[in-house]
C-alpha positions as CSV (number, residue, x, y, z in Angstrom):
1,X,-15.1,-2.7,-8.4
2,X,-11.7,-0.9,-8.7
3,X,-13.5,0.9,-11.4
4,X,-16.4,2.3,-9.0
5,X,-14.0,3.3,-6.4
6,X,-11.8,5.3,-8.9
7,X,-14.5,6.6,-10.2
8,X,-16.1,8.2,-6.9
9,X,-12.5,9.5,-6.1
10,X,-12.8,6.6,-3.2
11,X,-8.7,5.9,-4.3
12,X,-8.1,5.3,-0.4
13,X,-10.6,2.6,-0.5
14,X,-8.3,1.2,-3.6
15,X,-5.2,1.7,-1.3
16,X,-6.7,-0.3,1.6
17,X,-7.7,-2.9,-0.7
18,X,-4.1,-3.6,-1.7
19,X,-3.1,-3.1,1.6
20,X,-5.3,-6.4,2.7
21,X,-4.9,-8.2,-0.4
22,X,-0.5,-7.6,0.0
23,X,-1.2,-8.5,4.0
24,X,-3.1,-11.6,3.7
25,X,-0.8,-13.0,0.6
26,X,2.8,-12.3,3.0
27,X,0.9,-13.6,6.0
28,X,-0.1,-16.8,4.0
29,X,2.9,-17.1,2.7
30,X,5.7,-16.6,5.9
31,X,2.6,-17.3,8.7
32,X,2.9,-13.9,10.0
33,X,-0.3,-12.2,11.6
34,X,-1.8,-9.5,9.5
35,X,-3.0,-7.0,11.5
36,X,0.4,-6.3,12.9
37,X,1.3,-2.7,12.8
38,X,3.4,-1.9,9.9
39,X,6.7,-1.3,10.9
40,X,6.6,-5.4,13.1
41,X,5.1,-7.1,9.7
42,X,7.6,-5.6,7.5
43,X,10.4,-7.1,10.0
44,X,9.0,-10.5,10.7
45,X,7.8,-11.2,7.0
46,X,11.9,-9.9,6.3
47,X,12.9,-11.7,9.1
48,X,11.2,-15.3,7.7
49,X,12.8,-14.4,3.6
50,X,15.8,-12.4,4.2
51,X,15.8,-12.1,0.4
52,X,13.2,-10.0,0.2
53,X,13.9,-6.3,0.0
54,X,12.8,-4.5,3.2
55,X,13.1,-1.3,1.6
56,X,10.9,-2.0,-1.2
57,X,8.3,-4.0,0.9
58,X,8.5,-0.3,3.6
59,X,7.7,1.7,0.9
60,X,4.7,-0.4,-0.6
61,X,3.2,-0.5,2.8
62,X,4.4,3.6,3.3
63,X,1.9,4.3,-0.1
64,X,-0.6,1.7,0.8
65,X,-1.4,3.7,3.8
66,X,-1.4,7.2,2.6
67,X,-4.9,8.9,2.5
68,X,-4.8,11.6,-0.3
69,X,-3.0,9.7,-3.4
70,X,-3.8,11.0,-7.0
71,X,-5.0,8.4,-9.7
72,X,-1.3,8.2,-11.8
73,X,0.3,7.4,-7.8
74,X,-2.9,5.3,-7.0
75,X,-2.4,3.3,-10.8
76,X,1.5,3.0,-10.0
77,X,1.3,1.4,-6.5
78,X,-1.0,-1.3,-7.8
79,X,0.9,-1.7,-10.6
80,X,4.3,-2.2,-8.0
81,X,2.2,-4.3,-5.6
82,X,1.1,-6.6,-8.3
83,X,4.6,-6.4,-9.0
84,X,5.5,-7.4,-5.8
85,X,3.2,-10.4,-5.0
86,X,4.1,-12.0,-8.6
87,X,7.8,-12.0,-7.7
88,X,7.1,-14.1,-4.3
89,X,6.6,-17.1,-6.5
C-alpha cells in the first residue's frame, strides 16, 4: 500500500498513516484519547512516561503533520517513527 501512495506522490497520505498508526499505539499504551490535538497528546502521553522524550515525540508529530514532504524526509520519518514505537517496549 505504502508503495501505491509513494508512487502517486500521495506521501501525505503516508504521513497521516503514521500519524494514526503512532496515535493509536501511545493511546493504547498510556490510555490517552487519540484525536486530541497535538500539542495536549504530546503532554498527557509525557505526562503518563515522563521518560519519554517530549522533544522527540513533538517533532515526530511536527513532520507527521506536514503536507508537502519529499520522499528522502517522508522515508526518514517512518524510519524514526518505527524507531519510536519499537523503543516503547
Amino acid at each position: 500500500m505504502a508503495t501505491l501512495f509513494r508512487r502517486s506522490g500521495q506521501r501525505s497520505e503516508i504521513l497521516r498513516h503514521y500519524n494514526d498508526q503512532l496515535r493509536r499505539r501511545l493511546s493504547e499504551r498510556y490510555a490517552v484519547e487519540p484525536k486530541l490535538d497535538t500539542i495536549e497528546f504530546v503532554k498527557t502521553v509525557v505526562y503518563h512516561d515522563p521518560a519519554l522524550d517530549e522533544a522527540v515525540l513533538r517533532d515526530l508529530m511536527k513532520r507527521l503533520s506536514q503536507k508537502k514532504v519529499s520522499e528522502q524526509e517522508l522515508v526518514k520519518t517512518a524510519s524514526d517513527v518505527d524507531e519510536f514505537l519499537r523503543s516503547l517496549t
